[in-house]
NUGUZA-532018 format. One line per 10 residues: number of its first residue (from 1); for each residue x, y, z of C-alpha. Coordinates in nm, 2 decimals. Each point is the difference from the previous one (the first is absolute). Example, Ala and Ser with C-alpha at 12.3 -4.5 7.8 and 13.67 -1.06 7.14 Angstrom:
BEGIN
1> 1.23 -0.45 0.78; 0.14 0.34 -0.07
***
This chain:
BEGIN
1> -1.01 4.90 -0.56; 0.26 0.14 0.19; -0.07 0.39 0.11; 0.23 0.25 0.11; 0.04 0.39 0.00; 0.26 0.15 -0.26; 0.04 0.30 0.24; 0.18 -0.28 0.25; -0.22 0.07 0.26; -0.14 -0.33 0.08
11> 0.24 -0.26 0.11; 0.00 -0.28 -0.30; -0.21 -0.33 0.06; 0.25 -0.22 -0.15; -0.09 -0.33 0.19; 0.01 -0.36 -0.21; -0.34 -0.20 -0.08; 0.03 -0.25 0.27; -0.27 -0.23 -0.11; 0.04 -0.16 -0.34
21> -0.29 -0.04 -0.18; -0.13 -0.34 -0.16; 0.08 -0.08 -0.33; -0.23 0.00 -0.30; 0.15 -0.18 -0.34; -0.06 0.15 -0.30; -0.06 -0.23 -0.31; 0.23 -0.05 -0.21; 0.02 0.29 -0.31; -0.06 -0.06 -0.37
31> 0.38 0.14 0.01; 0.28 0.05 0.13; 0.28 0.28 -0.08; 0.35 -0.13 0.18; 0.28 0.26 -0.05; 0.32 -0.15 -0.07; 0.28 0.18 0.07; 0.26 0.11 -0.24; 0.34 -0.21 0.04; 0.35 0.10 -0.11
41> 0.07 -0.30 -0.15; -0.28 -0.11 -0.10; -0.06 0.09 -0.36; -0.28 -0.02 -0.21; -0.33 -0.16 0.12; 0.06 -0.27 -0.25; -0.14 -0.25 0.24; -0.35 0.16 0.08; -0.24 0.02 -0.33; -0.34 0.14 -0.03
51> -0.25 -0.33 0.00; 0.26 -0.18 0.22; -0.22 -0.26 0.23; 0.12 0.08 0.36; -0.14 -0.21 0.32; -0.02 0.12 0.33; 0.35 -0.02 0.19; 0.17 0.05 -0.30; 0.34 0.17 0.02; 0.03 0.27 -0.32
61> 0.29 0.16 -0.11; 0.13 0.17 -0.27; 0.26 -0.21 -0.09; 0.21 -0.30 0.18; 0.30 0.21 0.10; -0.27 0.26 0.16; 0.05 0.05 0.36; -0.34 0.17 0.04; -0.32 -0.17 -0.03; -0.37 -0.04 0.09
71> -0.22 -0.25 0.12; -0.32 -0.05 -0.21; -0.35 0.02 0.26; -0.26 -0.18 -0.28; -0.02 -0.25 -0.23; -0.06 0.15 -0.33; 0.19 0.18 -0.29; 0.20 0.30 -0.09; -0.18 0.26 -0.21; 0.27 0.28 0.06
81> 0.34 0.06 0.06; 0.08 0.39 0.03; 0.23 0.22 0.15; -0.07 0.18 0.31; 0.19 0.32 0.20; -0.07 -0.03 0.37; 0.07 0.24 0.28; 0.29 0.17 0.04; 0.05 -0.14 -0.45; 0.08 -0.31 0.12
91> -0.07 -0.21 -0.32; -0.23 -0.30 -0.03; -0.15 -0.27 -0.23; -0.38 -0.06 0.04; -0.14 -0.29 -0.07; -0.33 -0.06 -0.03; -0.15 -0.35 0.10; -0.38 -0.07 -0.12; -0.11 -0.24 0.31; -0.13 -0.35 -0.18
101> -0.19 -0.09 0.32; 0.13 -0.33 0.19; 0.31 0.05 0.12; 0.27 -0.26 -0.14; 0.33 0.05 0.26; 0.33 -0.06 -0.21; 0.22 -0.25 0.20; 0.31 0.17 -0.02; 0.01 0.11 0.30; 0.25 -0.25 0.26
111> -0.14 -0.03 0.35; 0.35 -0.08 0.13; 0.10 0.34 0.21; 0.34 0.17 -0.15; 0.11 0.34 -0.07; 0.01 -0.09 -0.38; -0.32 -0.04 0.02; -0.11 0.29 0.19; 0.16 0.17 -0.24; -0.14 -0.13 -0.29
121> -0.38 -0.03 0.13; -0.05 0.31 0.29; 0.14 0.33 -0.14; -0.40 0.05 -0.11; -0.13 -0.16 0.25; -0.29 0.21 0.22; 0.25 0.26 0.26; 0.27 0.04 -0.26; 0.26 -0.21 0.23; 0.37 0.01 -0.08
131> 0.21 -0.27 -0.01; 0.30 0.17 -0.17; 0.17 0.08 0.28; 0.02 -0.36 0.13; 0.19 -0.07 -0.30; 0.24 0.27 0.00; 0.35 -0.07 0.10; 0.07 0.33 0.13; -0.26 0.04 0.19; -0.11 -0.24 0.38
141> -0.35 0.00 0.12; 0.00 -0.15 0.36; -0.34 0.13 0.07; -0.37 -0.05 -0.17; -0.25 0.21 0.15; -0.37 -0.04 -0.12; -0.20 0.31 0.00; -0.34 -0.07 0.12; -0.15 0.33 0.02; -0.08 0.20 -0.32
151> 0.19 0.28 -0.16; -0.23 0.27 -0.02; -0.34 0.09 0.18; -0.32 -0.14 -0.07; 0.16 -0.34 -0.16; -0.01 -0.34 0.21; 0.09 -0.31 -0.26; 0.30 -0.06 0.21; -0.15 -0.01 0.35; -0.32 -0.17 -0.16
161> 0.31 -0.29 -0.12; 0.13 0.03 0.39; -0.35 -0.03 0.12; -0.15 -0.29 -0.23; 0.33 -0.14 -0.15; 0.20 -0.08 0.28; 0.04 -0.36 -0.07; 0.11 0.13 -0.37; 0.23 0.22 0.13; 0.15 -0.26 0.21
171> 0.02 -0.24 -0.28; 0.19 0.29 -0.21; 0.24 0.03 0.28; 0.14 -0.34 -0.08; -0.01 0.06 -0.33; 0.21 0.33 0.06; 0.22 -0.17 0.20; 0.12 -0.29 -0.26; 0.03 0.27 -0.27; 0.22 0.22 0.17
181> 0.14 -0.19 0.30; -0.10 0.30 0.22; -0.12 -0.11 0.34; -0.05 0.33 0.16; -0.35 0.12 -0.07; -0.26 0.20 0.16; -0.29 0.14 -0.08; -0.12 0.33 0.07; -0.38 0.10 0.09; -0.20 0.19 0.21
191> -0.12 -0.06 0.34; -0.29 -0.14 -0.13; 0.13 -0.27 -0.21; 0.25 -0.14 0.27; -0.21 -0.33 0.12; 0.00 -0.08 -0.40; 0.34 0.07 -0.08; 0.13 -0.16 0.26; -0.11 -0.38 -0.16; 0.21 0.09 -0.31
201> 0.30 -0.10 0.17; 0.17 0.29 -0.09; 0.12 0.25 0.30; -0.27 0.29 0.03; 0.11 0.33 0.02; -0.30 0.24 0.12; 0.00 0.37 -0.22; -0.20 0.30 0.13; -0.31 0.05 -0.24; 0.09 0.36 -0.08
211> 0.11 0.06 -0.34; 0.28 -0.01 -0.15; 0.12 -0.24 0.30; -0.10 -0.32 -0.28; 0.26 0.16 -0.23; 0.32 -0.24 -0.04; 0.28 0.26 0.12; -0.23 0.09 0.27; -0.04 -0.35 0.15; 0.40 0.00 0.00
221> 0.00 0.32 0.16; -0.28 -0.06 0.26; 0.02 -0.34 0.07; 0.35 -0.17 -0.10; 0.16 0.34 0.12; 0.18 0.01 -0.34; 0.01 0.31 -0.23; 0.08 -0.09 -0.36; 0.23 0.28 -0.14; -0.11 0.22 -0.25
231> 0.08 -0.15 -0.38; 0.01 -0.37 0.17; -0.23 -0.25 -0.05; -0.16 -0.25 0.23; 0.15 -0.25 -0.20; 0.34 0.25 0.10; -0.07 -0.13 0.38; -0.09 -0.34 -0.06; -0.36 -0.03 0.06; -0.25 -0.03 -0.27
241> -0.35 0.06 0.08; -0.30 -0.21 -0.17; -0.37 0.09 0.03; -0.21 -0.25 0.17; -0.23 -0.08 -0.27; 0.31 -0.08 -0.22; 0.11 -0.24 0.25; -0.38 -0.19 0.03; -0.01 0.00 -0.37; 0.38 -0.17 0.00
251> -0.16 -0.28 0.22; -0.28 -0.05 -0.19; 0.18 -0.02 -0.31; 0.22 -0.27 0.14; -0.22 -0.19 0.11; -0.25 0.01 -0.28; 0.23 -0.01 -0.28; -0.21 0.35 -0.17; 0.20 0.30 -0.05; -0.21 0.29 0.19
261> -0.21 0.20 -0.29; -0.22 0.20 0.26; 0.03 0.31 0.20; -0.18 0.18 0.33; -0.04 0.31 0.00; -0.19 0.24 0.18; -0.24 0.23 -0.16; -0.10 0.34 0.17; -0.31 0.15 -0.17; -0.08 0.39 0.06
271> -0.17 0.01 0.32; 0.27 -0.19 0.17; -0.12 -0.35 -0.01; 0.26 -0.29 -0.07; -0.01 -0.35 -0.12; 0.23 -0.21 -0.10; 0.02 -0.20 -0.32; 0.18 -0.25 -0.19; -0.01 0.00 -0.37; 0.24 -0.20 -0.22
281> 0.31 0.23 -0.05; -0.04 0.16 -0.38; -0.38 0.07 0.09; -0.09 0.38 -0.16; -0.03 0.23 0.32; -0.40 0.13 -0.16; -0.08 -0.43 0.06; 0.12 0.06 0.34; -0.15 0.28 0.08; -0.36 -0.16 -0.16
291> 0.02 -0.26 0.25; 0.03 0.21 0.25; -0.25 0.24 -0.07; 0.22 0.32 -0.02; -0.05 0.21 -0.27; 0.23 0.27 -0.13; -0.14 0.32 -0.16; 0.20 0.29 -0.23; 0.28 0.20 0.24; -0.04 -0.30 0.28
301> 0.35 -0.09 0.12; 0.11 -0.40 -0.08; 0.32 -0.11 0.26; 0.13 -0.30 -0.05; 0.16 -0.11 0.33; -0.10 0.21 0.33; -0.05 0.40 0.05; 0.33 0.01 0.14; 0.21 -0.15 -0.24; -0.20 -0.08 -0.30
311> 0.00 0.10 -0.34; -0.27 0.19 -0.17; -0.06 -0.13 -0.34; -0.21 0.10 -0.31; -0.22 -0.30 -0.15; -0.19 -0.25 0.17; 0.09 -0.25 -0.27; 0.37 -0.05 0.15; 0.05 -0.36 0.10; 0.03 -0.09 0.41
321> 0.38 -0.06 0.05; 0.19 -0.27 0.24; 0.10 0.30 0.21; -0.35 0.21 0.04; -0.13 -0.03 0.38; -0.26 0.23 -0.04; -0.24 0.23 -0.23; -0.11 0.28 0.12; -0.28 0.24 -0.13; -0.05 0.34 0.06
331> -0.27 0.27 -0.06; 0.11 0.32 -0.19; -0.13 0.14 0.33; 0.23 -0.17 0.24; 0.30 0.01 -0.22; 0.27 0.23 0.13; 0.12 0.14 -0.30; 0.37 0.12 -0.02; 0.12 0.34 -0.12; 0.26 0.18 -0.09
341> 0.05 0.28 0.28; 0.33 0.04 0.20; 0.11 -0.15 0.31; -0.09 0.24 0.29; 0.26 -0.17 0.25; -0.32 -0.09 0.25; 0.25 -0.31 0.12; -0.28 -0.21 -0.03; 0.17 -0.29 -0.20; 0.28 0.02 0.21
351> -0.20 -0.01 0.29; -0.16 -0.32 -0.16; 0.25 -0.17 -0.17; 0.12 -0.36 0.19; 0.36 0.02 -0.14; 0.08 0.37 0.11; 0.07 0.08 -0.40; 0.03 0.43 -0.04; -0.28 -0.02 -0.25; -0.07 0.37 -0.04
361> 0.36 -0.02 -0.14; -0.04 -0.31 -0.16; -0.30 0.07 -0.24; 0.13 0.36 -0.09; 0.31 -0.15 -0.20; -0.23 -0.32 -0.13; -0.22 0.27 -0.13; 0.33 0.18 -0.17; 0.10 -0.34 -0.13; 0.34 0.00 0.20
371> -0.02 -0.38 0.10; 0.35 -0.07 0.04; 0.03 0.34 0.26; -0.39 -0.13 0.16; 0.19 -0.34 0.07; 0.35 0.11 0.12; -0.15 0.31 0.21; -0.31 -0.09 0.11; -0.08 -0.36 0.03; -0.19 -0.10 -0.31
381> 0.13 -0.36 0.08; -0.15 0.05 0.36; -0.33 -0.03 -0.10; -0.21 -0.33 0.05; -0.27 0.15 -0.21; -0.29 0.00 0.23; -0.21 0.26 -0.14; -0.04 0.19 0.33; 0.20 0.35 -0.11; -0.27 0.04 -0.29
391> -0.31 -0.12 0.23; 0.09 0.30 0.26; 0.13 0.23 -0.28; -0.21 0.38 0.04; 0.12 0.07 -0.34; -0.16 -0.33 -0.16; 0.35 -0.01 -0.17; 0.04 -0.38 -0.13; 0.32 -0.05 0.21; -0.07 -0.41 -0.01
401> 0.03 0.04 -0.40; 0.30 0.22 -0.04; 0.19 -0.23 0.22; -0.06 -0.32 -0.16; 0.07 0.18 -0.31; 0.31 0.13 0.16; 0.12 -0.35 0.07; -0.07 -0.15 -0.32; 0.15 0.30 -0.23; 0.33 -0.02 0.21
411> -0.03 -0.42 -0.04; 0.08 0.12 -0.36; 0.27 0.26 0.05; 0.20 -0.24 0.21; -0.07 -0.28 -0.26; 0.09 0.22 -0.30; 0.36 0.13 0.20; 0.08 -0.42 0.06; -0.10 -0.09 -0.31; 0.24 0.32 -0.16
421> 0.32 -0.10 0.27
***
């Protein structure tokens, strides 16, 4: 586990895992929870029932006009169908799939490469990619970059998929390339993974293994030499990046003709050790953890994602989403726990942070709820969320929290004032 002195005087060792681990399949779970996000329009779950027969690649929505859906990991049947508040209240269904054993792969699923079909087969496929923006009018990607280092510390799925995938990953390339008619790709990895990136016919871009330099809007900044303004998107300047395990599973799927229904993940146990994993997406975090012989004790801190950037959640019996790279498991002992003590202006976020933001400043008026004034005065839009102002913070003052909270409370003001003009 990462170690580091609260009182700031020992320089953070914030380098990336270099050397992926192998990876160790977990069997498949009795069941499966898949979250299905809630969609404006679309209405009751009319078309999901509980004791509904579901087979593995199976595309579930709540109704045909329903622009969200899920992809079902087993062969087996719904036993429940409930509703579900997620971080930050966003609002989900869960539905529950007892696993029937054999796999039986629905045949919906058209091999023939198109955007339609991205979009109606990949929005839960393992990475989370996005294929929105390729269909938006008002928007022009020109660029593709796939990320082939990990977001966070201690997690290595994507440079285990640049290591042993490469073939994949050059397979997914094509596939990229007929959906979107984007020819400019590259692929970014560390030093380490050149030789392999470098047969996925994509141009390699090399990325100092110091975090946050994996970080999206740091890779434009340090090695495109383009700074995204604060409040644009990627999409905003016309590259769209894709994690390299995405990409491999898009050429596997293609070629197969079986929607992807499993995840890697690393897991990092207490004493530091990591492994990573792949478990069919849906799979109860506490199965996960079994398999890998990590077990979690009263007060023990459960992140999914990295230490960075994760999430801490509260029950073990949460499924494993497309998007989580990571679980990581803390002792009480090795926790930092946060307080509630004031800033004492030791500049030691600002010192830290990559983006320059005034984050002495910046928390003071996120703690006073002033989002609108911690946007417009001091650069809540900045931010690129990499975790380091709370990791260097003397105060232990949860400065990663308050911002992401900042950004999603003023996501509604600003909705609420269109919606009312």
């Amino acid at each position: 586990m990462i170690k580091r002195s609260f009182l700031g005087l020992v320089k953070p060792a914030l380098q990336y895992n270099l050397v992926p681990d192998s990876v160790q399949e977990i069997p498949v779970p009795r069941k499966v929870v898949l979250l299905l996000k809630a969609s404006a329009n679309g209405g009751p779950h009319g078309t999901l029932k509980v004791g509904d027969s579901v087979k593995t690649g199976q595309r579930l929505c709540a109704s045909p006009d329903s622009t969200e859906y899920v992809i079902s990991s087993v062969t087996g049947t719904i036993s429940a169908i409930a509703p579900y508040v997620g971080t930050l209240a966003e609002k989900y269904t869960a539905i529950t799939i007892d696993a029937g054993g054999q796999d039986e792969w629905d045949d919906e699923f058209d091999k023939t490469p198109s955007l339609d079909t991205a979009l109606k087969f990949f929005q839960f496929a393992p990475g989370n990619p996005c294929f929105k923006p390729f269909a938006d009018p008002e928007k022009t990607i020109k660029t593709i970059v796939i990320n082939g280092l990990d977001e966070d510390l201690l997690l290595t799925a994507n440079q285990q998929a640049v290591q042993n995938e490469a073939a994949k990953i050059k397979d997914g390339i094509g596939v990229l390339k007929k959906i979107t008619g984007v020819d400019r790709i590259f692929i970014a990895v560390p030093e380490t993974l050149v030789q392999q990136a470098s047969t996925t016919g994509a141009e390699v871009k090399t990325v100092n293994a110091v975090y946050p330099n994996s970080l999206p809007h740091m890779i434009m900044k340090d090695v495109f030499g383009q700074v995204v303004p604060a409040g644009d998107t990627l999409d905003d300047a016309g590259v769209s990046f894709i994690k390299a395990e995405s990409v491999a599973m898009l050429g596997t799927a293609f070629k197969t003709g079986h929607l992807p229904v499993t995840k890697v993940l690393t897991v990092a146990g207490k004493n530091g050790s990591t492994m990573n994993v792949k478990a069919r997406i849906g799979t109860p975090i506490k199965d996960v953890l079994r398999a890998c012989n990590v077990s979690v004790n009263d007060r023990d801190r459960l992140v999914l994602g990295g230490p960075m950037r994760g999430v801490a959640t509260y029950s073990e019996d949460l499924p494993l989403e497309p998007g989580t790279d990571g679980i990581v498991v803390q002792d009480e002992a090795d926790s930092a726990q946060v307080t509630d003590y004031p800033c004492i202006n030791c500049g030691e976020c600002i010192r830290i942070c990559p983006v320059k933001v005034p984050v002495n400043m910046l928390v003071r008026f996120l703690e006073a709820r002033l989002y609108e004034d911690a946007a417009a005065m001091y650069d809540l839009h900045c931010c690129i969320e990499c975790g380091l102002c709370s990791y260097v913070c003397v105060s232990r003052i949860p400065i990663f929290q308050y911002i992401k909270l900042g950004k999603y409370e003023l996501s509604l003001i600003e909705t609420a004032e269109a919606a009312n003009e």
